[in-house]
Legacy VTK file of the C-alpha trace (Angstrom):
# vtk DataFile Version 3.0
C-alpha trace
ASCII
DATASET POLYDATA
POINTS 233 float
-3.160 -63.755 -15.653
-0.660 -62.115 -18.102
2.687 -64.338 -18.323
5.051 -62.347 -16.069
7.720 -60.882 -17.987
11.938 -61.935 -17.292
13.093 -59.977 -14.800
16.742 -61.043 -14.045
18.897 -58.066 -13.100
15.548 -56.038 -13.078
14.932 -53.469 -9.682
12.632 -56.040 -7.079
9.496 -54.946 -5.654
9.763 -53.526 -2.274
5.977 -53.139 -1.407
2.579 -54.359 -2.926
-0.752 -52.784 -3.111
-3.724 -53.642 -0.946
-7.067 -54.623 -2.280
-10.630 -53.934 -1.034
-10.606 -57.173 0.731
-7.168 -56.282 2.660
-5.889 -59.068 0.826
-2.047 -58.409 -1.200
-2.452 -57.773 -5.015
-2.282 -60.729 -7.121
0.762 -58.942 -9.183
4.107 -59.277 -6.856
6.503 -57.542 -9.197
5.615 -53.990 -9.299
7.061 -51.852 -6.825
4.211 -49.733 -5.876
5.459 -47.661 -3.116
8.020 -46.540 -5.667
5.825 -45.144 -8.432
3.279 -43.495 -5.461
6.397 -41.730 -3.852
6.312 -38.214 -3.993
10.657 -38.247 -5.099
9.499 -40.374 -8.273
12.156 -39.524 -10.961
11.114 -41.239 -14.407
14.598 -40.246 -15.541
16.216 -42.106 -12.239
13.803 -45.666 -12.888
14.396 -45.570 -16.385
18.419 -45.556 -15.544
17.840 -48.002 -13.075
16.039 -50.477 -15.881
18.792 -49.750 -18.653
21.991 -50.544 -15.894
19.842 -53.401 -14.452
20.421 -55.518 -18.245
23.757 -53.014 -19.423
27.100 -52.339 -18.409
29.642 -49.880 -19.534
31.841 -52.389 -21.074
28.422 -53.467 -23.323
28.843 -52.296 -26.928
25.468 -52.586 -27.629
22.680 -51.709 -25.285
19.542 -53.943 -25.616
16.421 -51.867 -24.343
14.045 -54.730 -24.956
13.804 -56.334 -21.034
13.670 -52.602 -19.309
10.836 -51.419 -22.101
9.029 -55.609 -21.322
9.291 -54.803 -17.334
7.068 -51.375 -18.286
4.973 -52.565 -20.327
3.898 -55.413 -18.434
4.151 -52.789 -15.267
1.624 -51.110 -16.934
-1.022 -53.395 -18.430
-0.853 -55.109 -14.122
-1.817 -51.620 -13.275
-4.964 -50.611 -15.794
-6.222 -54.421 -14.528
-5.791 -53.053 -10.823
-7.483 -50.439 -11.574
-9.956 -52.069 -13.934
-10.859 -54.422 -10.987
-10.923 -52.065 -8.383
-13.343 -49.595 -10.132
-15.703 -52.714 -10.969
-15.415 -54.134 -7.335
-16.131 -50.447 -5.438
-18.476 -48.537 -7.765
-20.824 -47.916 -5.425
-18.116 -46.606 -3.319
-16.702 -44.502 -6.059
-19.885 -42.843 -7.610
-20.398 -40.132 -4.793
-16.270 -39.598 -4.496
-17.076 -39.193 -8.832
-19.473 -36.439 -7.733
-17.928 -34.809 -5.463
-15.161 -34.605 -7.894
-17.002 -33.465 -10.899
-18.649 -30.306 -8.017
-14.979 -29.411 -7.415
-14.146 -29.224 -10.815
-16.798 -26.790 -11.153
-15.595 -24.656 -8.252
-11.934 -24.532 -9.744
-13.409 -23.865 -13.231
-15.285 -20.966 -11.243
-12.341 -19.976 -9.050
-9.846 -19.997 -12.414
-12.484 -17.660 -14.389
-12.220 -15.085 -11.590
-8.478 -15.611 -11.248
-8.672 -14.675 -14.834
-10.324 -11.536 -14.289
-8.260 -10.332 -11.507
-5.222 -11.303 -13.762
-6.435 -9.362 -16.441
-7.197 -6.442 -14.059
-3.875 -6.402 -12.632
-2.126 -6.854 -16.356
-4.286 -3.409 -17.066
-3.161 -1.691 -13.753
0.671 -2.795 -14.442
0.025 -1.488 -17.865
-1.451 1.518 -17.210
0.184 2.630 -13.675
2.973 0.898 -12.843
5.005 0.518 -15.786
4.672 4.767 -16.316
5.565 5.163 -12.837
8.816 2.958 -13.078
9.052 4.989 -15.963
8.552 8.677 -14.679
9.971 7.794 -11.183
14.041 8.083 -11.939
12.323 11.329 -14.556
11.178 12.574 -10.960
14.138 12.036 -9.081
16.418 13.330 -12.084
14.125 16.522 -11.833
14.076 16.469 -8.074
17.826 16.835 -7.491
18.125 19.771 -10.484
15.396 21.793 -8.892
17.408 21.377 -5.627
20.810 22.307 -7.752
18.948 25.111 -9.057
17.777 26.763 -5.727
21.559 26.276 -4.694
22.836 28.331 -7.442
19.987 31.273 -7.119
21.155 31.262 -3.494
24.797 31.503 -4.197
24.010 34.236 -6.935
22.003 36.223 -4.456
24.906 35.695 -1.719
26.948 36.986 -4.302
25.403 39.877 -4.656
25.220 40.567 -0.908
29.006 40.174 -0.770
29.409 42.601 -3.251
27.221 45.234 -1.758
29.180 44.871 1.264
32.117 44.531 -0.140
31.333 48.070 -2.222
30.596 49.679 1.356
33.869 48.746 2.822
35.698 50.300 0.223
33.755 53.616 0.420
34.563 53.436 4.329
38.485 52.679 3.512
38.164 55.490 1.165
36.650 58.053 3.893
38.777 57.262 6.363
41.579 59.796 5.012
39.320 62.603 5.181
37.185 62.163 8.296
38.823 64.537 10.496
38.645 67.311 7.430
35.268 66.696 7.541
34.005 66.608 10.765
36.025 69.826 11.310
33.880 71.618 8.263
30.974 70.360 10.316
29.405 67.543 7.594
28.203 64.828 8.556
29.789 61.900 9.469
29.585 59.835 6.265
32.031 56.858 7.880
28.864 56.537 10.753
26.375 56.054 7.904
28.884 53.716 6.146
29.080 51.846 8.806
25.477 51.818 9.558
25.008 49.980 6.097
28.177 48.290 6.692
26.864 46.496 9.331
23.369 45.850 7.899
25.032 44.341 5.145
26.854 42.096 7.118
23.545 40.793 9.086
21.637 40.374 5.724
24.127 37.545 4.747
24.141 36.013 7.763
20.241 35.583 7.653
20.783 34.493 4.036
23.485 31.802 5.110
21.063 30.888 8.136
17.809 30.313 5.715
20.442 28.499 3.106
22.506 26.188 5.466
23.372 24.280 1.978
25.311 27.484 1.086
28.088 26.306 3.429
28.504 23.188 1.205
29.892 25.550 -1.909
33.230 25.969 -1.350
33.165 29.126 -2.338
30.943 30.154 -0.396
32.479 29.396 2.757
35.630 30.866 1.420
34.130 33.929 0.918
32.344 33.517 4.399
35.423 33.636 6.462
37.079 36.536 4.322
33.872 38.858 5.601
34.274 37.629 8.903
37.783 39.280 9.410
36.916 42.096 7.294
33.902 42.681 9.982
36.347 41.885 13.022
38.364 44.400 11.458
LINES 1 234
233 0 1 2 3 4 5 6 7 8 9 10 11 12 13 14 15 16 17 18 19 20 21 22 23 24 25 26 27 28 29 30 31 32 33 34 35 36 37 38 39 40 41 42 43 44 45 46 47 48 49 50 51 52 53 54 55 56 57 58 59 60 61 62 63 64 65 66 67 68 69 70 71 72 73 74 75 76 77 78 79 80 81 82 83 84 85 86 87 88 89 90 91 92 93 94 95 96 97 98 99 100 101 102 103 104 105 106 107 108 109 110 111 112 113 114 115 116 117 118 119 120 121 122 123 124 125 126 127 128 129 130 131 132 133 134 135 136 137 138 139 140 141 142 143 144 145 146 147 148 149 150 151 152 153 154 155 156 157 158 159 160 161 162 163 164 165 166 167 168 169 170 171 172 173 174 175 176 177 178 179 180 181 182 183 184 185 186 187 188 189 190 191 192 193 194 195 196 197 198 199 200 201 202 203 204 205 206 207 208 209 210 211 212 213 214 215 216 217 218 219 220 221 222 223 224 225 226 227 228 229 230 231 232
């Protein structure tokens, strides 16, 4: 048995191991529930071994008992182990083998991990990233293609406003001279005016009803409303 090391001021143990014959572990000073607890901080036990020998007011800080308690931790444990391997081999062997088949499965399960790993690095690589890439490209070209059908619409409303527009001055023009005319017997250009007039007037309402967008141009509804009290006119 190892001489047990000082341990004034050092943590105590709170539980002890249990060995194959259910009898307590010959070592009483290592606190085994704390090094198998799953909230094990090395950083927080090391602080507690340092404070347990060293105060603030020290002005030197002697690391020899906390490094002793450790050690001799330690050396109590690889005999535990030591003795508990030797006692239970037979125990142990098939628990060995079944260990050594499961390490063959994960070696197994990490080479096809691997491959689908790789296979997804190559998809990523050769789909995804260009289709982050080309995706805001898309949208970018999305919204001018929809800007561009916009304008070609107003352009060709444009152009039906002026073609009516043209009419109803050639009707306020005729006007004057209508009764001249039908008196000479000519026909009655004002009727075919009219006619077109009219015609005119549907054709951009079609046009305004296949481009409801129009309506969101300003000038466009501007216009709109000037042809409607022309036509009430």
């Amino acid at each position: 048995m190892t001489s047990q090391p000082a341990t004034s001021g050092l943590p105590p143990a709170t539980s002890f191991p249990q060995t194959s014959d259910n009898h307590p572990a010959e070592d009483e000073y290592i606190d085994y529930a704390l090094f198998t607890s799953p909230d094990f901080s090395p950083i927080a036990f090391c602080n507690s071994l340092v404070l347990a020998t060293t105060t603030a007011a020290d002005t030197e800080i002697d690391l020899a008992p906390a490094e002793q308690r450790v050690m001799f931790d330690l050396e109590e444990v690889e005999k535990l182990l030591h003795k508990e391997t030797t006692q239970n081999h037979a125990t142990l062997l098939p628990h060995a083998a079944k260990i050594n088949q499961v390490s063959n499965i994960l070696a197994t399960t990490q080479s096809s991990l691997s491959s689908v790993t790789t296979s997804f690095q190559r998809l990523e690589n050769e789909v995804l990233k260009p289709y982050n890439v080309a995706l805001p490209i898309y949208s970018a070209l999305t919204k001018l293609h929809a800007t561009a059908n916009l304008l070609r619409a107003v352009t060709w409303f444009m152009y039906l406003v002026r073609q009516f527009q043209g009419i109803q001055t050639q009707l306020a023009q005729l006007k004057p001279a209508t009764s001249a005319a039908a008196a000479e017997g000519r026909p009655n250009d004002a009727a075919r005016l009219s006619v077109r007039a009219a015609r005119s007037f549907a054709e951009i309402s079609r046009h305004l009803g296949n481009f409801p967008r129009l309506r969101s141009v300003r000038v466009v509804t501007d216009i709109e409303n000037g042809i409607v009290n022309v036509n009430r006119k």
